[in-house]
NUBATI-509625 format. One record per residue: x, y, z of N, C-alpha, C in turn. Coordinates in steps of 0.2 Angstrom, whole numbers, padded with zeros to 4 digits, always signed. Example, Ala and Ser with C-alpha at 12.3 -4.5 7.8 and 13.67 -1.06 7.14 Angstrom:
+0066-0028+0039+0062-0022+0039+0066-0016+0039
+0064-0011+0035+0068-0005+0036+0064+0000+0039
REM end
This chain:
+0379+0601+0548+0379+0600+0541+0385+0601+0537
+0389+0596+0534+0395+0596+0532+0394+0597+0522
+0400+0601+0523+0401+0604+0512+0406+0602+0510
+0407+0602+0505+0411+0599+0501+0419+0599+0505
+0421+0608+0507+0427+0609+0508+0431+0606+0516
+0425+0605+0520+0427+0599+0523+0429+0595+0524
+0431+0593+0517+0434+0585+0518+0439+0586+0511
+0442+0594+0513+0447+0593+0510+0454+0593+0515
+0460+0593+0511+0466+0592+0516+0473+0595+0510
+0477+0596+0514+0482+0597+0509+0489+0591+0511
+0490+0587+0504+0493+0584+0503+0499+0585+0501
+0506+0583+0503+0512+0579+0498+0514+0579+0493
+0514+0580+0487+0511+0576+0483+0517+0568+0482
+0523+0571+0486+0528+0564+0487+0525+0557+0490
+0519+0561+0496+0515+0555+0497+0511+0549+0494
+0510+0551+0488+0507+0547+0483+0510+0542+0481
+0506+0535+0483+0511+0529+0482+0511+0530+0474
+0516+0527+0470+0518+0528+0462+0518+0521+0459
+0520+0517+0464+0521+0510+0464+0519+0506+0470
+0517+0499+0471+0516+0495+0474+0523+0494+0476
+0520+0489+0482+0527+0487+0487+0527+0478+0487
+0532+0476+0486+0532+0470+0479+0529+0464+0485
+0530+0468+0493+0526+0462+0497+0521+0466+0498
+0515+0462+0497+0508+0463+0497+0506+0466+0504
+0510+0462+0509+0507+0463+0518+0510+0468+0520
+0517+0472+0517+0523+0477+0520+0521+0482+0521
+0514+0484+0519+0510+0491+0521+0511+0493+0527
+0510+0498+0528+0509+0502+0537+0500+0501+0537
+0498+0500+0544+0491+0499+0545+0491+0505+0551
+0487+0511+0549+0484+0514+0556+0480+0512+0557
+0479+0511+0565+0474+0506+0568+0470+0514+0571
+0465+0513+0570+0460+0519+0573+0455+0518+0577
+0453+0517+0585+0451+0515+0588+0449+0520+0593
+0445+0517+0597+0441+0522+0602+0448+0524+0608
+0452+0522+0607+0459+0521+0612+0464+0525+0608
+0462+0526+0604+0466+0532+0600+0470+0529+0591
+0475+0531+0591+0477+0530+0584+0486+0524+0588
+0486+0520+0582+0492+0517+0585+0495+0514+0577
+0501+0517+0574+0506+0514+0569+0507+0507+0570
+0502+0503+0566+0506+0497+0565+0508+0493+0560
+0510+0486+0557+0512+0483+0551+0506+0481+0547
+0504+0481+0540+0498+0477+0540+0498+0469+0542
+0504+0464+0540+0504+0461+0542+0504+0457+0549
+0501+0462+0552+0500+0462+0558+0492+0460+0561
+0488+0463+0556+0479+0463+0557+0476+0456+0559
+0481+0450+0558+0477+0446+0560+0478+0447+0569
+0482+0449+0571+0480+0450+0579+0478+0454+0580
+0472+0459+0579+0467+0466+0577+0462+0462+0576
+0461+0455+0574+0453+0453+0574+0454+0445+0577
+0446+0446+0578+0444+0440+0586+0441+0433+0581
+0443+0428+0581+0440+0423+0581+0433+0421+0582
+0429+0422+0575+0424+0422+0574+0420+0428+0568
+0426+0433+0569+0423+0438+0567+0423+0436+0558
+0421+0441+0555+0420+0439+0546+0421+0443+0543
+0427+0443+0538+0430+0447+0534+0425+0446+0527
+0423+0450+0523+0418+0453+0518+0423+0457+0513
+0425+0452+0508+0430+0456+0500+0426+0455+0496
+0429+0459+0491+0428+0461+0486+0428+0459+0478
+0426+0452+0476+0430+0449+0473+0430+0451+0463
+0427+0455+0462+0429+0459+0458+0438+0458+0455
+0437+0457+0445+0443+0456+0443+0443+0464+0439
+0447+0467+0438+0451+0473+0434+0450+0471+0427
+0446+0475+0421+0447+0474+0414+0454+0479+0414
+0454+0476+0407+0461+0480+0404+0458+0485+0399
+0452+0489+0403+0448+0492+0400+0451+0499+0395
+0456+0501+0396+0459+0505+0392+0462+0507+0385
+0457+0508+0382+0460+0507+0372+0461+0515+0369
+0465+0513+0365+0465+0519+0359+0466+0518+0353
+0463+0521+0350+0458+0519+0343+0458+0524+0339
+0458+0524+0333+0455+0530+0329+0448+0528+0325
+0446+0532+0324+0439+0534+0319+0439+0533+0312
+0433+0530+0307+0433+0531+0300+0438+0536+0299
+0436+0541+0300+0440+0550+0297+0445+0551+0300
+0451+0545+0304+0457+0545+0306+0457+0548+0311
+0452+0552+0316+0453+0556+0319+0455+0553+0326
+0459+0552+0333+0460+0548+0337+0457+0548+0342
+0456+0542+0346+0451+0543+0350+0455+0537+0358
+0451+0539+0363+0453+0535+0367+0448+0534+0371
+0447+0527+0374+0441+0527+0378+0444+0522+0386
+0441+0521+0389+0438+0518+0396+0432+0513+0396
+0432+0508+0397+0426+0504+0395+0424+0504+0403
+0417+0508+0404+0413+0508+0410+0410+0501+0413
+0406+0498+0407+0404+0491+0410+0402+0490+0405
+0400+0481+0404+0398+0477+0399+0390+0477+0401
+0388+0479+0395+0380+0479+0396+0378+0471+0394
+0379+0467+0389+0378+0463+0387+0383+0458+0384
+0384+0452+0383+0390+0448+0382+0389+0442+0380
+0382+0442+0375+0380+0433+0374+0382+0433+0365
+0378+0427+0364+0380+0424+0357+0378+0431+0354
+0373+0431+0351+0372+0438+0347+0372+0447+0348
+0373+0449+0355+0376+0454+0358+0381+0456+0361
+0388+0461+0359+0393+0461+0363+0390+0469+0363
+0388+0471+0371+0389+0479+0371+0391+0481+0377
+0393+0488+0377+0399+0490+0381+0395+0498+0382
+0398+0500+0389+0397+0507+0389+0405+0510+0391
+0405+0516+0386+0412+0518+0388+0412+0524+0389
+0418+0528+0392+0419+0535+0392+0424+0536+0385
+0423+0540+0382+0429+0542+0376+0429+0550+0374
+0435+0550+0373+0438+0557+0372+0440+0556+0365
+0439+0561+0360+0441+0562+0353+0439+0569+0352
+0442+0573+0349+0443+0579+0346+0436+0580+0342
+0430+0575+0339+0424+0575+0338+0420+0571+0342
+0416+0570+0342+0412+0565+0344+0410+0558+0341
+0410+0556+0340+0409+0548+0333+0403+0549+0333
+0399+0548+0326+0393+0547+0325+0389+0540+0326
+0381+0540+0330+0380+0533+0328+0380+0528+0322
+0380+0523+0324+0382+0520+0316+0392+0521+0313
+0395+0523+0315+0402+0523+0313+0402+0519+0318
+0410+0517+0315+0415+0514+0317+0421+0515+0320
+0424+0513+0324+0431+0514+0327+0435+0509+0327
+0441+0510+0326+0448+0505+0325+0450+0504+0333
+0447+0498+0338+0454+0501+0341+0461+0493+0341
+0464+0497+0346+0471+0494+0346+0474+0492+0340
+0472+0496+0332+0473+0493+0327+0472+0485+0326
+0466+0481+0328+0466+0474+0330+0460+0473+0329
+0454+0476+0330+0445+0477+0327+0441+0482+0329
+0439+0482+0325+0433+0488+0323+0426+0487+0328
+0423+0492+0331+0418+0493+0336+0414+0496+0331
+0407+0496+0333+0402+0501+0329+0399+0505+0335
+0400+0511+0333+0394+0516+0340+0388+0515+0338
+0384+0515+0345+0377+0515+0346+0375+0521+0347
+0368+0522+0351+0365+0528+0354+0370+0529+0360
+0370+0537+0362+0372+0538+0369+0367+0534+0376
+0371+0535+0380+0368+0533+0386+0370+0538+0391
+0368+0543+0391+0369+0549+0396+0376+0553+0394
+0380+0551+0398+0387+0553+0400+0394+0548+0395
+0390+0542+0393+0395+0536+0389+0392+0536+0385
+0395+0534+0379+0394+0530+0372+0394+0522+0373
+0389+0521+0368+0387+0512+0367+0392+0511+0362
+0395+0505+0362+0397+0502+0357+0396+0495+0356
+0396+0492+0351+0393+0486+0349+0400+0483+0347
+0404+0477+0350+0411+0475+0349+0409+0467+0346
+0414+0466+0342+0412+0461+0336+0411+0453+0339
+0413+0453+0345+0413+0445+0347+0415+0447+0355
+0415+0441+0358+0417+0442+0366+0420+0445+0368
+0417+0450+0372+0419+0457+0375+0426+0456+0381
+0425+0451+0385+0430+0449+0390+0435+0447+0385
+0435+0443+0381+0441+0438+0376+0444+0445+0373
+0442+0450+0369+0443+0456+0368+0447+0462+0371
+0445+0462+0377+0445+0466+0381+0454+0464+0384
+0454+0458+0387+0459+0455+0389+0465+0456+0384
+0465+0452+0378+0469+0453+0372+0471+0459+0370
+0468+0463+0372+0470+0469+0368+0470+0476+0371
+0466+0475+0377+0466+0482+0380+0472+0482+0385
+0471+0487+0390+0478+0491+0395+0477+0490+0400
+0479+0490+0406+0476+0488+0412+0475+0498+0413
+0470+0501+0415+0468+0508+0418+0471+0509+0424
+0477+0511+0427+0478+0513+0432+0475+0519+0434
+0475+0522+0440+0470+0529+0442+0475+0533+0439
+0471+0540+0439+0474+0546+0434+0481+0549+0441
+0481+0546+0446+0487+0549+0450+0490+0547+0450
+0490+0540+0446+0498+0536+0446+0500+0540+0439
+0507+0539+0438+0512+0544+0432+0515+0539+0429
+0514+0533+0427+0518+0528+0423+0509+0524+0420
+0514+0519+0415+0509+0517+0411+0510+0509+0414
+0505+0506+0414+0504+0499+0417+0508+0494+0415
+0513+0490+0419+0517+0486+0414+0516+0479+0418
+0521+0474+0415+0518+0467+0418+0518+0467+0428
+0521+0471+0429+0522+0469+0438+0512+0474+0440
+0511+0479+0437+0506+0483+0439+0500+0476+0436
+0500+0474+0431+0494+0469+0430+0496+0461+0434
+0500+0464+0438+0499+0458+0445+0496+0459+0449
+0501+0467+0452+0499+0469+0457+0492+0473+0458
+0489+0474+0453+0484+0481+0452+0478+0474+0454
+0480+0467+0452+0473+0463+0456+0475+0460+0462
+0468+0461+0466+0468+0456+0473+0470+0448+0471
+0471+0443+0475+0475+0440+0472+0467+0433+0474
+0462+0435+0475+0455+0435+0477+0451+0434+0471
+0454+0439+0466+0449+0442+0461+0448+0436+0457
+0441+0437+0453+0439+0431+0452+0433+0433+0445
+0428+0439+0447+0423+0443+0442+0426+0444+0439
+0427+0447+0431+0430+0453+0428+0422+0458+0430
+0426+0465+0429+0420+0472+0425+0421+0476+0430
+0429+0476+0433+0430+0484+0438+0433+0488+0432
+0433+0495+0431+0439+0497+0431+0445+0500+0435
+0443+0499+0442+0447+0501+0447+0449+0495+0452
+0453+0493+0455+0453+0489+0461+0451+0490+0466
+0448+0485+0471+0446+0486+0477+0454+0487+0482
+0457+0494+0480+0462+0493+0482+0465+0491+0489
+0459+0490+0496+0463+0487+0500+0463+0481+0502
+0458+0477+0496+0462+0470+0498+0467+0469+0492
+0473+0472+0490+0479+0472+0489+0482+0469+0493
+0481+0470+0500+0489+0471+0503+0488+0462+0507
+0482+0457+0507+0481+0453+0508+0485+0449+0500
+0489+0445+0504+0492+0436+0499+0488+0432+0503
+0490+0425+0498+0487+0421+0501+0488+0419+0509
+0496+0419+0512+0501+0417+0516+0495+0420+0520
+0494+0426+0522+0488+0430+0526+0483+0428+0526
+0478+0427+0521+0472+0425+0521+0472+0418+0526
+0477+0412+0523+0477+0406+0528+0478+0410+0535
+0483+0411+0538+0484+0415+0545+0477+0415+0546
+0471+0419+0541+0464+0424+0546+0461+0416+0547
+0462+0414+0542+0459+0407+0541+0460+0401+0549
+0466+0400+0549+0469+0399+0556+0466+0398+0562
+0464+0406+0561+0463+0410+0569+0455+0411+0569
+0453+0406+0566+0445+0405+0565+0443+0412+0562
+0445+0415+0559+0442+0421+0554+0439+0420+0551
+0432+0419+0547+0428+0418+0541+0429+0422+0537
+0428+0420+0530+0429+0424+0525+0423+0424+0520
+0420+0430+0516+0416+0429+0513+0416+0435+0507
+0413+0433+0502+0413+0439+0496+0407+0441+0496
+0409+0447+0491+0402+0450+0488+0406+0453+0479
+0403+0456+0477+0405+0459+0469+0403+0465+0468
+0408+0469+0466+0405+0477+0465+0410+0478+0462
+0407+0479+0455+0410+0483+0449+0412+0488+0450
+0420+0492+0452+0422+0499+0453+0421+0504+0445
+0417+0508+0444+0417+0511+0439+0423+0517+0439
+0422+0519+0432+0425+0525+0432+0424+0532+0437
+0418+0531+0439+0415+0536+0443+0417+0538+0449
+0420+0532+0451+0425+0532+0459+0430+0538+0459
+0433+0539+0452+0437+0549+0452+0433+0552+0451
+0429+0550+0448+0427+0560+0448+0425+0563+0454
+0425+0568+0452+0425+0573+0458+0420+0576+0461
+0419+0578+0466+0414+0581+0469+0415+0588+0466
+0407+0592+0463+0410+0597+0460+0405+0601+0465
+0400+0603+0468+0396+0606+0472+0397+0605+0482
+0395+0611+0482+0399+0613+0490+0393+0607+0492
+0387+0608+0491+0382+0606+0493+0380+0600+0493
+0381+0597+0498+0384+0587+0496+0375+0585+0495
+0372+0588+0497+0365+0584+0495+0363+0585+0485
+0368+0591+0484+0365+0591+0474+0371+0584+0472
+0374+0583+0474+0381+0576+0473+0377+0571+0468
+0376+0570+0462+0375+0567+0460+0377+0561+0455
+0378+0554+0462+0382+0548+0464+0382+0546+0458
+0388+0542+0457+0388+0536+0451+0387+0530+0453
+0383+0527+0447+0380+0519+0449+0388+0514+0447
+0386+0508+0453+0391+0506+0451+0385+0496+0452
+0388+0492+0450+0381+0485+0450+0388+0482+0454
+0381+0480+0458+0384+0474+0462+0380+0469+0466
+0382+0462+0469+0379+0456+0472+0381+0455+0476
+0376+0453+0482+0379+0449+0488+0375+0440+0487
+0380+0438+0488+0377+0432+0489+0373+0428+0493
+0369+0422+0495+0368+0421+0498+0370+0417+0503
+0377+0414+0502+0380+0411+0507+0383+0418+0510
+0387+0422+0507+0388+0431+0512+0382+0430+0515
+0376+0433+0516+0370+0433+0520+0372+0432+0525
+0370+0422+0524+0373+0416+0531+0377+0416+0534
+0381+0422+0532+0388+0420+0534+0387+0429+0539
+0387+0433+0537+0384+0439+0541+0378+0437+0548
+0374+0436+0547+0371+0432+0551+0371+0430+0557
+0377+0423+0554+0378+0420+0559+0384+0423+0564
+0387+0426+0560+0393+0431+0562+0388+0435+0568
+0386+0440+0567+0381+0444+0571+0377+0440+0577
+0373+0433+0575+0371+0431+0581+0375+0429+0586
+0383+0429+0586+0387+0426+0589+0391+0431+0592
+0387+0438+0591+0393+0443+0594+0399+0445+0591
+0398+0443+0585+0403+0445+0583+0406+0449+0577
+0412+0452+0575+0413+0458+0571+0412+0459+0562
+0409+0461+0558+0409+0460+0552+0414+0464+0547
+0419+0465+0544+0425+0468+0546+0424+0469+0536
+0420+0473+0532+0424+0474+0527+0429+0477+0525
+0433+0471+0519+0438+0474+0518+0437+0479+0510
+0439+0485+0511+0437+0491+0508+0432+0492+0507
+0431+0499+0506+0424+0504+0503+0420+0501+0498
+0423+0498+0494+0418+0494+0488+0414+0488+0492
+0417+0486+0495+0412+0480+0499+0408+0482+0505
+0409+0488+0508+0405+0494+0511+0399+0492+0508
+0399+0498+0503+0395+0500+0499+0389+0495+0496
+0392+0489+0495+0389+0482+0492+0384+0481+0501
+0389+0479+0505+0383+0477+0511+0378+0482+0512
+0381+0489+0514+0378+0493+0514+0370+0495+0509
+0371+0494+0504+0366+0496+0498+0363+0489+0499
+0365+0484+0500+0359+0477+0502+0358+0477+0509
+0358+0483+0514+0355+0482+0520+0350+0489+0521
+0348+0491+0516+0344+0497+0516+0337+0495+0519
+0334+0490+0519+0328+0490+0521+0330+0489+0530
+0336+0488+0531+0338+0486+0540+0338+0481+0541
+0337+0474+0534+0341+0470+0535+0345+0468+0528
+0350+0464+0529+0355+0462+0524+0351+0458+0520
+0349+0459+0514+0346+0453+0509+0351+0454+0503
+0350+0445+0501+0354+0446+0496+0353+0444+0490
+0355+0449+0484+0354+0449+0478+0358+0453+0475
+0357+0456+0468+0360+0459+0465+0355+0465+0461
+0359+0471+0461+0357+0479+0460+0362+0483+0456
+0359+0488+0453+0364+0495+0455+0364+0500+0461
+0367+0501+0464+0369+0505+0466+0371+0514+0466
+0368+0519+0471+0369+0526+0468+0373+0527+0477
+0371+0524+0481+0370+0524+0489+0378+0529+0489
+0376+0536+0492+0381+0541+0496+0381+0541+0502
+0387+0540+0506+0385+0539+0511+0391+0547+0515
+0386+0548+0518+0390+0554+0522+0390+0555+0528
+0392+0558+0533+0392+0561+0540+0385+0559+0543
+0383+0555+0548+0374+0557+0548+0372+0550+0547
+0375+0546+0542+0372+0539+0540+0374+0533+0546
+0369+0532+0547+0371+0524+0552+0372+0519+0549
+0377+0515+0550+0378+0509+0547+0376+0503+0550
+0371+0501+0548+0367+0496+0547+0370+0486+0547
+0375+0487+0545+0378+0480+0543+0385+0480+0547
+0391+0485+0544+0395+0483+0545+0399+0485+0551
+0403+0485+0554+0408+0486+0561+0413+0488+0561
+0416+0486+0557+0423+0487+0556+0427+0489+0548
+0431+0491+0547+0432+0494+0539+0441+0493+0538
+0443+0489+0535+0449+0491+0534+0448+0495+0524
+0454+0499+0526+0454+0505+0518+0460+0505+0519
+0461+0511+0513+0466+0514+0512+0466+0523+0512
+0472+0526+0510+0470+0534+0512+0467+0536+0506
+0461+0542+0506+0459+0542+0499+0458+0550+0499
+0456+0550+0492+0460+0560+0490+0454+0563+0493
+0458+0569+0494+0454+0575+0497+0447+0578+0492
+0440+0579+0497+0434+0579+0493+0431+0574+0490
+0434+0568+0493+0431+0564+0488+0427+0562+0491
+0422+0557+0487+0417+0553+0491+0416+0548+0496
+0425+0545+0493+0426+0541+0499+0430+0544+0505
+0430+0549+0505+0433+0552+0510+0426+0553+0516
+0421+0555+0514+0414+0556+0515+0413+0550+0519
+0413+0546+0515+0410+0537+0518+0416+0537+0526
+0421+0536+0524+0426+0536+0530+0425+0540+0535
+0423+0546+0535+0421+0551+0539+0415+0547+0541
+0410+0546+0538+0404+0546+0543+0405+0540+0546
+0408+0534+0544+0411+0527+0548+0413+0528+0555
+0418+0532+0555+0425+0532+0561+0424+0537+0565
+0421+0543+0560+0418+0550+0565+0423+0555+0562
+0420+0562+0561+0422+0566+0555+0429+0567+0558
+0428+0570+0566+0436+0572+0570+0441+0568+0569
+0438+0561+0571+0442+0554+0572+0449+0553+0565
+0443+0557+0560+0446+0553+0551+0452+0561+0550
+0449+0568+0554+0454+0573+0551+0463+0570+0556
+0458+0569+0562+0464+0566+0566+0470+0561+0563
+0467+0556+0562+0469+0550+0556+0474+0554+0552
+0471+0556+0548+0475+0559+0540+0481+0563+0541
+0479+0566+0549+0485+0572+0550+0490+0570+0551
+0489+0564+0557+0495+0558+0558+0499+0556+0554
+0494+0552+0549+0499+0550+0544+0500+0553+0539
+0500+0560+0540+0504+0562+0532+0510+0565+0538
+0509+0568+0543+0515+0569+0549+0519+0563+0548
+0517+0556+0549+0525+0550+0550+0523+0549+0541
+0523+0550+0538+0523+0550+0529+0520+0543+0529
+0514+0542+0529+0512+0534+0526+0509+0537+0518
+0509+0531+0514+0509+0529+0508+0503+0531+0505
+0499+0536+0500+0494+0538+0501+0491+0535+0492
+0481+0534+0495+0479+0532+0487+0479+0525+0484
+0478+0522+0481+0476+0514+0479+0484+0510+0480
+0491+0513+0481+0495+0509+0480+0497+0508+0486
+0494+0513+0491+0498+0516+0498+0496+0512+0504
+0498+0515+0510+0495+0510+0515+0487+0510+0518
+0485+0506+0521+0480+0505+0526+0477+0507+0531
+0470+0506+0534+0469+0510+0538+0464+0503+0542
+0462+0504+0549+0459+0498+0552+0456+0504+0555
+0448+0503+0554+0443+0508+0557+0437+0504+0559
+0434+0507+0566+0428+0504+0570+0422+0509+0567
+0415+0505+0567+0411+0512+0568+0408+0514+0573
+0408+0522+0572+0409+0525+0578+0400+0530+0575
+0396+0528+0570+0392+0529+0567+0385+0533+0572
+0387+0529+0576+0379+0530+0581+0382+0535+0585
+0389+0536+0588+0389+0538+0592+0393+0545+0592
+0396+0546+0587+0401+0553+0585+0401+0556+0580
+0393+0560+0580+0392+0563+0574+0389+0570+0577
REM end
């Protein structure tokens, strides 16, 4: 039975990518495999996968969910826009997280980006509702910030709201990136395309919640964050057909995990769209997927949890000690990791 402090590690803090690398494929890829661990280029992955198998992204867009506002009473405020609850002709409503020195009461009003006024609504647990005067996307885009993670130390400038999206992305309503399809351009995707590779999506809103922190030793009290997302029914078909043929289903990052996985709970893959709370830890069988390309992710986190139970707890402390040894790129801007699951077999 595994606790929190097991899945920690000590890090670099040099290792923390600060910046993107202006070629999208020039990452390093640990390849992690029952043969052991082997240093390779990512631009290389298309010869790591077979002809037939089915790459699964994440086609989620990044809002510029990021504002600062002040309040009637002047006071200043900042918030994070969690997700769009609604976005039609007579309702624009938003759930956010905000910091201010008071709390804004229901019924006031906030100024942000000095450009329009929001009215707060009721609470919604841990976020505030607010009610935004006209289309929340048109709004959001025009005037908010793009939200890098709190470990990057610079503020978002035109190359970060390039590079901070899959070049895929398609949705709006992340605030975070599916950071490992980053390192895919188009140049690559044709290559998989080429080599008979199939490709297919799904959509998972990355919330805020993806940082926060595990606060309890006791990973059963862990009390997950929802994030909403869809599989569609051509994914289905395309999963499927992939599996009847023997062959590999290869999500590209943990958010698209998480999406197949939380649509394969009953043990088979159906497709629709949900919230999601699914924790996945040491112990879980994976049901859908086969193969995982990531990124490295911080110490205690959740997803460090997931990658553990994927590849095998040993397998992942093995992994991380490697590559902080030869110094690979660590965290949403860093490099990559190519991982089998070893679910059934190495727990």
């Amino acid at each position: 039975m595994y606790s929190l402090s097991d899945f920690d590690f000590e890090l670099p803090p040099e290792l923390i990518a600060q910046t993107a690398l202006p070629d999208r494929t020039a990452s390093r890829l640990l390849h992690v495999s029952d043969t052991g661990i082997v240093d390779r280029q990512f631009s290389d992955i298309v010869d790591q996968l077979d002809t037939g198998d089915l790459l699964v992204f994440n086609d989620t867009r990044v809002l510029k969910a990021r504002f600062f506002g002040a309040k009637e009473t002047g006071g200043k405020v900042e918030m994070l826009v969690e997700r769009v609850i609604k976005n039609t002709a007579d309702e624009h409503i938003v759930h956010v997280q905000l910091r201010a020195s008071k709390s804004p009461l229901a019924g006031s009003k906030i100024r942000l980006a000095d450009a329009f006024d929001v009215t707060v609504g009721e609470r919604a647990g841990e976020f505030f509702t607010l009610h935004f005067p006209g289309d929340v996307f048109e709004l959001i885009e025009k005037y908010g910030r793009l939200p890098l993670p709190p470990y990057i130390n610079h503020e978002a400038d035109d190359f970060d709201e390039h590079r901070y999206q899959t070049v895929y992305s398609r949705v709006p309503g992340a605030v975070a990136a599916p950071t490992a399809g980053l390192h895919f351009d188009e140049a690559l995707l044709e290559k998989c395309k080429a080599k008979g590779i199939q490709l297919a999506f799904v959509t998972l809103h990355v919330g805020a919640g993806t940082f926060q922190p595990v606060r309890t030793e006791d990973l059963s009290k862990h009390d997950m964050h929802s994030e909403w997302y869809t599989v569609p029914e051509e994914t289905v078909a395309a999963v499927r057909a992939t599996k009847a043929a023997g062959k590999n289903v290869i999500c590209v990052g943990t958010t698209s995990m998480r999406a197949i996985e939380s649509a394969s709970q009953t043990g088979e893959l159906l497709a629709g769209s949900d919230d999601t709370r699914l924790f996945i830890t040491p112990g879980y069988r994976f049901k859908t997927v086969d193969r995982l390309v990531t990124n490295f992710h911080l110490p205690k986190s959740t997803l460090m949890m997931l990658v553990s139970a994927f590849a095998g707890y040993d397998a992942i402390r093995e992994a991380y000690a490697h590559a902080i040894a030869q110094k690979y790129r660590f965290f949403s801007y860093g490099d990559a990791m190519l991982l089998t699951n070893r679910s059934g077999t190495h727990q």
